[in-house]
FILO-678344 format. One record per residue: residue in one letter; residue number from 1; x, y, z of N, C-alpha, C in turn. Coordinates in nm, 3 decimals, padded with zeros to 5 digits. Last residue first. Layout:
N
  residuo  num      nc1      nc2      nc3     cac1     cac2     cac3      cc1      cc2      cc3
        a  NUM        X        Y        Z        X        Y        Z        X        Y        Z
...
This chain:
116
  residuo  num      nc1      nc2      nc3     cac1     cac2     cac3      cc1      cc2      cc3
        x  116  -01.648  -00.543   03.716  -01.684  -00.687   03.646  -01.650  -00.792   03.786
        x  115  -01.609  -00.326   03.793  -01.778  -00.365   03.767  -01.741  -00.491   03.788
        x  114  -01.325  -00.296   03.756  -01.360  -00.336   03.880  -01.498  -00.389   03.848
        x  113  -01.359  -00.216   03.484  -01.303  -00.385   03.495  -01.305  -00.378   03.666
        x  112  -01.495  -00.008   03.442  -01.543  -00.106   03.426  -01.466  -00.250   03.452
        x  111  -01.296   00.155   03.603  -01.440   00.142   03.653  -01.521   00.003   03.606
        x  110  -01.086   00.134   03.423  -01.095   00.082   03.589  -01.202   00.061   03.609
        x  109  -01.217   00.312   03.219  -01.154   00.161   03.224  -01.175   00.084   03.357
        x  108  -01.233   00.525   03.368  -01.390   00.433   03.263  -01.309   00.332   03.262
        x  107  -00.981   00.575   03.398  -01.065   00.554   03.522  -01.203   00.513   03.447
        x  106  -00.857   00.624   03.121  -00.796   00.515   03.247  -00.938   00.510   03.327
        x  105  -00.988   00.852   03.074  -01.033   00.721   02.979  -00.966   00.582   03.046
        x  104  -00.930   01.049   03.203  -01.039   00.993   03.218  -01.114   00.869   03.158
        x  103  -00.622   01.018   03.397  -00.707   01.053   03.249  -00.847   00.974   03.309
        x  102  -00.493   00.958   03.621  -00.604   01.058   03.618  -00.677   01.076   03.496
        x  101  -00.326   00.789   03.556  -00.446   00.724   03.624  -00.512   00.856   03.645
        x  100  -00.165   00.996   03.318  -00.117   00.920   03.449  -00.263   00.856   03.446
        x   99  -00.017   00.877   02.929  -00.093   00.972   03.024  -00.116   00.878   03.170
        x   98   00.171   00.742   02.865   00.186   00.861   02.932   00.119   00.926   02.978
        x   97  -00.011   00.509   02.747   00.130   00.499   02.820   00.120   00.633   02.899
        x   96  -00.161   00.681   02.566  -00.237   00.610   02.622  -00.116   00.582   02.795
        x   95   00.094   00.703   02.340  -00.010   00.848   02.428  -00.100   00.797   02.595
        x   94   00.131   00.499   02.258   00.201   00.573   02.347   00.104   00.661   02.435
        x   93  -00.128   00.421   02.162  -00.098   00.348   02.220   00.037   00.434   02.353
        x   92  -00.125   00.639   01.962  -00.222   00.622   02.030  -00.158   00.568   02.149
        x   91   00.083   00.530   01.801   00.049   00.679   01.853  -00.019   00.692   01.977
        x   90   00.026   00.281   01.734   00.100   00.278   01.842   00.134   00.419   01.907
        x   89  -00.208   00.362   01.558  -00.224   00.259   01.650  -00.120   00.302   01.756
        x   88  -00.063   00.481   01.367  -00.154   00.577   01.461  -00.216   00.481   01.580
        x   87   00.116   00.286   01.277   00.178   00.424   01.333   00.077   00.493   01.436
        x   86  -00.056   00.168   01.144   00.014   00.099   01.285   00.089   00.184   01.360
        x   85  -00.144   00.336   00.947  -00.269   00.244   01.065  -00.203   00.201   01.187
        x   84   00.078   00.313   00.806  -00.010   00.419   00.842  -00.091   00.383   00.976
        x   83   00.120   00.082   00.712   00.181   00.139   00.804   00.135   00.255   00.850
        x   82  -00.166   00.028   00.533  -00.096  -00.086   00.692  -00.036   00.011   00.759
        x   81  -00.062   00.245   00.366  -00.210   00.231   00.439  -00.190   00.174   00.601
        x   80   00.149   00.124   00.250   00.108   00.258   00.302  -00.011   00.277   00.393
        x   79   00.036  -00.080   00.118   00.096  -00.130   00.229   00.167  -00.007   00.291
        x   78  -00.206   00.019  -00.023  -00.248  -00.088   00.069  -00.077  -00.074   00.147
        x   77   00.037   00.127  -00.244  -00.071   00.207  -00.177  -00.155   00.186   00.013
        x   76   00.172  -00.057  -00.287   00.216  -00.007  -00.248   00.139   00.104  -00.173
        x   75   00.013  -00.243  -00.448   00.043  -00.271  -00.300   00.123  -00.191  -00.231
        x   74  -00.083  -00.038  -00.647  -00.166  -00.072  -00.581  -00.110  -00.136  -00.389
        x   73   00.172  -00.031  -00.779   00.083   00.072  -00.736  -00.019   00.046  -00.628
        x   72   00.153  -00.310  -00.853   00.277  -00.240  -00.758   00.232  -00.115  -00.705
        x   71  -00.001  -00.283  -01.076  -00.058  -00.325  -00.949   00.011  -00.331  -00.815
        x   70   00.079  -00.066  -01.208  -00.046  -00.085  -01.148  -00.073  -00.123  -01.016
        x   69   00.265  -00.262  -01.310   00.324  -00.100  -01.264   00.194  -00.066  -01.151
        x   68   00.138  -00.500  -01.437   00.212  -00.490  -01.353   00.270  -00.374  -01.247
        x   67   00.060  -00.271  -01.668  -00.050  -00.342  -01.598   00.030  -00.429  -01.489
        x   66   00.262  -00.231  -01.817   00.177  -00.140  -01.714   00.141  -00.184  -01.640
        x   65   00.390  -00.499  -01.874   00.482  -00.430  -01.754   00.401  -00.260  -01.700
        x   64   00.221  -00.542  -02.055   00.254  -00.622  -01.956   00.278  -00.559  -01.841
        x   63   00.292  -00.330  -02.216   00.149  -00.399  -02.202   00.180  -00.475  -02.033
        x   62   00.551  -00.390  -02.323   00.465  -00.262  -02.260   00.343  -00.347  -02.194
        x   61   00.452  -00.663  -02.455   00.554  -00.634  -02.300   00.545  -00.512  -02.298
        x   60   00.264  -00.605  -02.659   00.201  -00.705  -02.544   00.330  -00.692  -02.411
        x   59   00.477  -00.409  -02.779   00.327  -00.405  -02.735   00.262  -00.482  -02.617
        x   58   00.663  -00.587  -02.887   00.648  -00.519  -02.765   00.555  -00.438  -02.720
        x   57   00.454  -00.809  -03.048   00.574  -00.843  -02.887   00.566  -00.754  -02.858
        x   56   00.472  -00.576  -03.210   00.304  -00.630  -03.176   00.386  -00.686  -03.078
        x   55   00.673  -00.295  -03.179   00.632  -00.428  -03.298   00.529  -00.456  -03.158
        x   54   00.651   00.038  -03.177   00.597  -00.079  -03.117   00.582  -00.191  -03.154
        x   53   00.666   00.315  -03.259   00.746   00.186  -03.340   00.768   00.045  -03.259
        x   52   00.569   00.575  -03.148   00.464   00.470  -03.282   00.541   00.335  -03.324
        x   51   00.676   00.681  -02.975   00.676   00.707  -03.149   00.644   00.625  -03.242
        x   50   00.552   00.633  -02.756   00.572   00.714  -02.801   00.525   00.746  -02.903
        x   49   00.673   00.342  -02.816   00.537   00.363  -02.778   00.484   00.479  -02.808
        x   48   00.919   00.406  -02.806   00.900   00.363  -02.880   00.772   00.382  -02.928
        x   47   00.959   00.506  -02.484   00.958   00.599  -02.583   00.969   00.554  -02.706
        x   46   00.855   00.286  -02.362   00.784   00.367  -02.335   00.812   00.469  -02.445
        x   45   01.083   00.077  -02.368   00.930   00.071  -02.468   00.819   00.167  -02.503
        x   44   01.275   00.240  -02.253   01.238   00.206  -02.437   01.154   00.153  -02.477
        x   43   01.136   00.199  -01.986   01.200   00.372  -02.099   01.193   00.334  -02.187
        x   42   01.195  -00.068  -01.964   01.022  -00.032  -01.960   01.084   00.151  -02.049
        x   41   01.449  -00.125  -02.009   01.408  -00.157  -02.121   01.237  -00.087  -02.074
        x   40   01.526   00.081  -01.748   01.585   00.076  -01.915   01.481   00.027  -01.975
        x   39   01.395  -00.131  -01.545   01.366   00.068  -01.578   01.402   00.109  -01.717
        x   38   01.594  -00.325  -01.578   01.381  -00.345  -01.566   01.389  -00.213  -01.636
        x   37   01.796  -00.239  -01.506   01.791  -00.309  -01.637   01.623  -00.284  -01.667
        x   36   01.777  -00.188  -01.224   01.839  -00.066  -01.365   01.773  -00.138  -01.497
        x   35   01.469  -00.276  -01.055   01.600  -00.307  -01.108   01.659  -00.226  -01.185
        x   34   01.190  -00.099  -00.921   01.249  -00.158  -01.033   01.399  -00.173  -01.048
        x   33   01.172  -00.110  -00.610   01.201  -00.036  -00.692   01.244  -00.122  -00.819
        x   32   01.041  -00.057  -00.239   01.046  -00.140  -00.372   01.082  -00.074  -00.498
        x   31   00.935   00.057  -00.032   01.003   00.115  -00.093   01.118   00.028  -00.239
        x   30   00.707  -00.055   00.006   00.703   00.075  -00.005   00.837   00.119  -00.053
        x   29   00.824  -00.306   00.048   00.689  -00.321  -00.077   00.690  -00.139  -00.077
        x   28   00.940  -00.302   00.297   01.007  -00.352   00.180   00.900  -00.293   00.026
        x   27   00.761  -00.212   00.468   00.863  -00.097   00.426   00.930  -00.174   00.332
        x   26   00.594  -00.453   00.482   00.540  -00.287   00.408   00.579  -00.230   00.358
        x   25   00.635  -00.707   00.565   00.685  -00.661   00.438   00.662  -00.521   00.392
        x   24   00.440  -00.742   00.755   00.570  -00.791   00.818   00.655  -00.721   00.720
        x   23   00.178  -00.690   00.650   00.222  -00.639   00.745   00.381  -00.656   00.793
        x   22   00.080  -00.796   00.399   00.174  -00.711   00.356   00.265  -00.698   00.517
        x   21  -00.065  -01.048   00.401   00.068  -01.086   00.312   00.173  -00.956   00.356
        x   20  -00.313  -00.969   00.524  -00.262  -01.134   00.526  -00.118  -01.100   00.496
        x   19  -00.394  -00.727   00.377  -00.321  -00.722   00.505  -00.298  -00.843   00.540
        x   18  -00.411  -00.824   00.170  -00.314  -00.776   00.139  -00.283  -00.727   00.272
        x   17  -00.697  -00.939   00.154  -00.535  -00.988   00.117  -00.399  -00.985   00.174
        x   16  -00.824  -00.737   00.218  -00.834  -00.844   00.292  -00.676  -00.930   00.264
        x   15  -00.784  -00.548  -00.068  -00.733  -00.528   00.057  -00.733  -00.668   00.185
        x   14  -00.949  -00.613  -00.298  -00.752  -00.664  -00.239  -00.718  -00.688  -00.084
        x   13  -01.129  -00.503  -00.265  -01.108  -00.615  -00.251  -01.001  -00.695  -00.292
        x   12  -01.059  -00.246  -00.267  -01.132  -00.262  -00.146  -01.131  -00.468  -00.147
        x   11  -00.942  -00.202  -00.505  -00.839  -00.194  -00.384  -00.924  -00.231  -00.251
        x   10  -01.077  -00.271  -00.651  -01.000  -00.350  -00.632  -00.938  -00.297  -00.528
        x    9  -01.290  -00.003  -00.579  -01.330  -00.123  -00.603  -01.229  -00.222  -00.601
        x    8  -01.131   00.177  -00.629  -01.167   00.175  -00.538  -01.223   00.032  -00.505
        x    7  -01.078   00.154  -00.938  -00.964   00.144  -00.858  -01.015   00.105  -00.732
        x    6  -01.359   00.227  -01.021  -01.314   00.070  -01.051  -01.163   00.056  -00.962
        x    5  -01.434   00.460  -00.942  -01.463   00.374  -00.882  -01.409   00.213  -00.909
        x    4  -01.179   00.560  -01.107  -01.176   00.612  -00.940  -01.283   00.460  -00.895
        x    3  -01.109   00.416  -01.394  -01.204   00.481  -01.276  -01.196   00.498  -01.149
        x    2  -00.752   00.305  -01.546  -00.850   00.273  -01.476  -00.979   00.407  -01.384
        x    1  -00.672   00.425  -01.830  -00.663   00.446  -01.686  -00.794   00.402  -01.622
């Protein structure tokens, strides 16, 4: 298992990435799911693995398909994140909507774009 700081660490330099690729795709990548067949054979490697009866192939495909699991982990994390961010963005953004020309953060506005 990867270190808190070594996770932190790819996920900080994923991330640039991964808001390039994820924003349009989030709720697909969040709720993404292994195939029946995928899930089956990763269970039997997993409870082979288990019990010790891993030929050296399936070793390297366990193998494989963690370290893949990971990193699905990973964009799934980052593209939680995105939607997260756009939720409190447009939170905001409503909030901003409803409140009248008396807020006080409208009239610093005004103020400064009359200044100008």
């Amino acid at each position: 298992m990867a270190t808190t700081s070594e996770s932190l660490a790819f996920d900080r330099g994923v991330r640039p990435v991964m808001e390039i690729v994820l924003p349009e795709k989030a709720e697909a990548v969040i709720g993404f799911r292994a195939d029946p067949e995928l899930q089956a054979r990763i269970e039997e490697l997993a409870r082979k693995s288990t019990e010790g009866e891993l030929t050296d192939d399936e070793r390297a495909e366990y193998a494989g398909y963690v370290r893949a699991n990971k990193f699905v982990a990973v964009l799934k994390r980052q593209a939680q994140h995105l939607t997260n961010s756009a939720l409190r963005k447009k939170s905001v953004y409503q909030s901003a909507k409803r409140t009248n020309d008396s807020s006080p953060a409208v009239h610093c506005w005004d103020k400064e774009r009359k200044d100008l």
